[in-house]
C-alpha positions, 0 to 999 in steps of 0.5 A, a space after each residue: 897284282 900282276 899274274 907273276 907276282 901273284 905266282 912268286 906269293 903263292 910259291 912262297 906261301 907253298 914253300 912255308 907251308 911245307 916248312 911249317 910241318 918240320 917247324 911245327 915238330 921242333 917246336 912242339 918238341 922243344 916246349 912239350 914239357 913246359 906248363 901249358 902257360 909257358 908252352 903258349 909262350 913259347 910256341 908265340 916267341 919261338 916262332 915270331 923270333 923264328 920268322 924275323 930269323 928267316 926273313 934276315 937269312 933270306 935277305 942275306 941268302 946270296 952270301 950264304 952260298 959263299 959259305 963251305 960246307 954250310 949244309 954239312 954242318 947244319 945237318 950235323 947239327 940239326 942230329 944233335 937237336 934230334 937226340 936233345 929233343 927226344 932225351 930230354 936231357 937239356 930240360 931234365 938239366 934245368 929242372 931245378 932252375 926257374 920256370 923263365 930260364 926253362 922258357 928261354 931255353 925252349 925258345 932257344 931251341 926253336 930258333 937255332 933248329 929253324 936257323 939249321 932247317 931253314 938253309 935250303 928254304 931260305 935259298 928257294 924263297 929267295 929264288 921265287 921272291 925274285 928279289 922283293 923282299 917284301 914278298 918274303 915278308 908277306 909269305 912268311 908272315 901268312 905262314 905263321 897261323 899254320 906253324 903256330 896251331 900246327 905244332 899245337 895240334 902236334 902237341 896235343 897229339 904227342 901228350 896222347 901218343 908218347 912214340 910220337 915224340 920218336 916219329 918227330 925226332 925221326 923228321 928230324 934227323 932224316 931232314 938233317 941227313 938230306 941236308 947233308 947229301 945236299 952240300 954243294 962241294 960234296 956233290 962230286 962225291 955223292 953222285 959216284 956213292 949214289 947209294 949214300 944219297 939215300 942211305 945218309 937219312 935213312 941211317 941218321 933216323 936209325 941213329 937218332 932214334 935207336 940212341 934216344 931209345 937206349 938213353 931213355 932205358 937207361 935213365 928210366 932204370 937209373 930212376 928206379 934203382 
């Protein structure tokens, strides 16, 4: 293996392993109120559809960028997963359904969110594999151990420390308001309102989390009047 290609896998390893944090969240978000059996399943099918996912948009990236507003609106909603995954409201939903239909909707969850998170690193692994495919596939794949016991040990962390679940739907919203200040026909617009390049991720949080919190307490009073 020459020195560029050894360059081009490291690169790409680098780049999933930074995604593997946000992945990691959303997973251990969308399966924290699955039993323990049904959240390993989830973590091993959400991820393996996630990465097969991943490797299909990159191949098709180029295109991608032909697509208006694509950031926009990913982010707009990767917001709207934030605040399902912090309610909870899609898995009280389904409590009266079967233990499958639970898992298919977490898995669910897990896949759409990567698709929404992935757009930007879809385009920088595409650009550092420098056409080679099968560079893709390798760094991918090297980055799943880290996605799948990481967003394990998020879990165990969440199951200890409830406010993290907060601090996850935070990353979250945050990466959906970046996503949305890097949509390439709105360039123009955020570079004369620079203020709203910095301003957009820090209101999606507040947003996210202040409207979780409050339809949190208003449930938890609902359930004990």
């Amino acid at each position: 293996m020459n020195l560029d290609l050894l360059m081009s896998v490291l690169i790409i390893v680098g780049i999933d392993v930074v995604l593997g944090g946000d992945n990691a969240i959303v997973i251990a978000l969308a399966s924290r109120n699955l039993p323990e059996k049904q959240r390993n399943k989830a973590i091993v099918i959400g991820t393996g559809l996630a990465i097969v996912v991943r490797i299909l948009l990159t191949i098709i990236a180029v295109y991608l960028l032909q697509i208006p507003f694509l950031q926009l609106v990913g982010g707009i909603l990767l917001l709207f997963i934030a605040y399902n995954l912090l309610t909870g409201e899609s898995e009280e939903n389904m409590s009266s359904i079967q233990a499958g239909t639970t898992l298919f909707a977490a898995v669910r969850t897990i896949v759409f969110a990567d698709v929404v998170m992935g757009f930007d690193n879809v385009l920088a692994i595409a650009g550092a594999a420098s056409g080679h495919i099968w560079l893709v596939v390798f760094g991918l794949l090297i980055s799943i151990p880290i996605i799948v016991w990481g967003s394990k040990l998020i879990l165990l962390l969440m199951e200890k420390f409830s406010a993290l679940v907060y601090i996850g739907a935070g990353i979250l919203a945050y990466t959906a308001g970046k996503m949305m200040t890097h949509e390439p026909r709105l360039h123009d617009f955020f570079e004369k309102n620079s203020y709203l390049t910095i301003g957009l991720p820090i209101a999606a949080i507040v947003g996210v989390i202040a409207a979780g919190y409050i339809s949190n307490q208003i449930r938890l009073k609902k359930a004990h009047s």
